[in-house]
C-alpha positions, -999 to 999 in steps of 0.1 A, spaced: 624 134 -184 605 108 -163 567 108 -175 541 95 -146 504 95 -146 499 75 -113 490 86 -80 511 70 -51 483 78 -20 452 67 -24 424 102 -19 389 111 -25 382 141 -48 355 167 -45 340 190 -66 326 224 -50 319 241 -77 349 268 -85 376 241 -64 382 206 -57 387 192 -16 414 163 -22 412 141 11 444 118 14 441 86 30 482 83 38 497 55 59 511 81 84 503 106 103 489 142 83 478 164 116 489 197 116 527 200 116 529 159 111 531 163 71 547 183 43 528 190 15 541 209 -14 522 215 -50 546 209 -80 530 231 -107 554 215 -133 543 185 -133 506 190 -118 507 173 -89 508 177 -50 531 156 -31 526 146 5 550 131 28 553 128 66 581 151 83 595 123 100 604 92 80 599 59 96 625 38 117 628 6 93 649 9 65 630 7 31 640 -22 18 624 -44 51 587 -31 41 568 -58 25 561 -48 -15 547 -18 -23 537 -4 5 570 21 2 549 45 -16 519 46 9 541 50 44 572 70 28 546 96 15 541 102 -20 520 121 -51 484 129 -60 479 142 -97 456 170 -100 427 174 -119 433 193 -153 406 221 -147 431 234 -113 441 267 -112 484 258 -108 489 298 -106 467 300 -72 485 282 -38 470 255 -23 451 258 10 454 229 36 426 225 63 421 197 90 387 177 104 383 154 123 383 154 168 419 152 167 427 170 136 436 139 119 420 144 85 437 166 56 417 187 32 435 203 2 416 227 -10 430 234 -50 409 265 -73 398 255 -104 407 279 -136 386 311 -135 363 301 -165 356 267 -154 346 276 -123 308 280 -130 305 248 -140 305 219 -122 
């Protein structure tokens, strides 16, 4: 089994006390109905990727930048709550910025 402890998108991570707001900063578009975002509670991560994939093949981007327009993974913090779903809110005039709002586990969610 393939064992990975990178994120592929680059995010910002907030505490709020009893859950964390994880803001991607993806190379595509993630307004509402632009992006899929599904939580994989195996392997503790939320993976993001835009609905429609871009016109050039994969192998014409320039290195490593693949990961960032393809979509790709954010590993969560080890004090989430993987039983309770994700919630997914927008900001921004347009809608253009994604907030993932993840729970933290029941006891840790006193302390900050």
């Amino acid at each position: 089994m393939e064992k990975c402890t990178e994120s592929t998108l680059n995010y910002t991570l907030s505490d709020f006390g009893d859950h964390y707001v994880i803001t991607p900063r993806a190379y595509f578009d993630c307004k509402p109905g632009k992006a899929r975002v599904a939580l994989n509670r195996e392997k503790g991560c939320v993976a993001i990727a835009p609905k429609l994939k871009p016109k050039i093949p994969k192998d014409q981007y320039a290195c490593n930048t693949t990961k960032q327009i393809f979509g790709g993974i954010i590993y969560l913090p080890k004090k989430a709550d993987l039983s309770k779903e994700i919630e997914i809110d927008y900001e921004g005039p347009v809608k253009q910025v994604m907030l993932i709002k993840v729970r933290k586990l029941s006891q840790l969610a006193g302390s900050a």
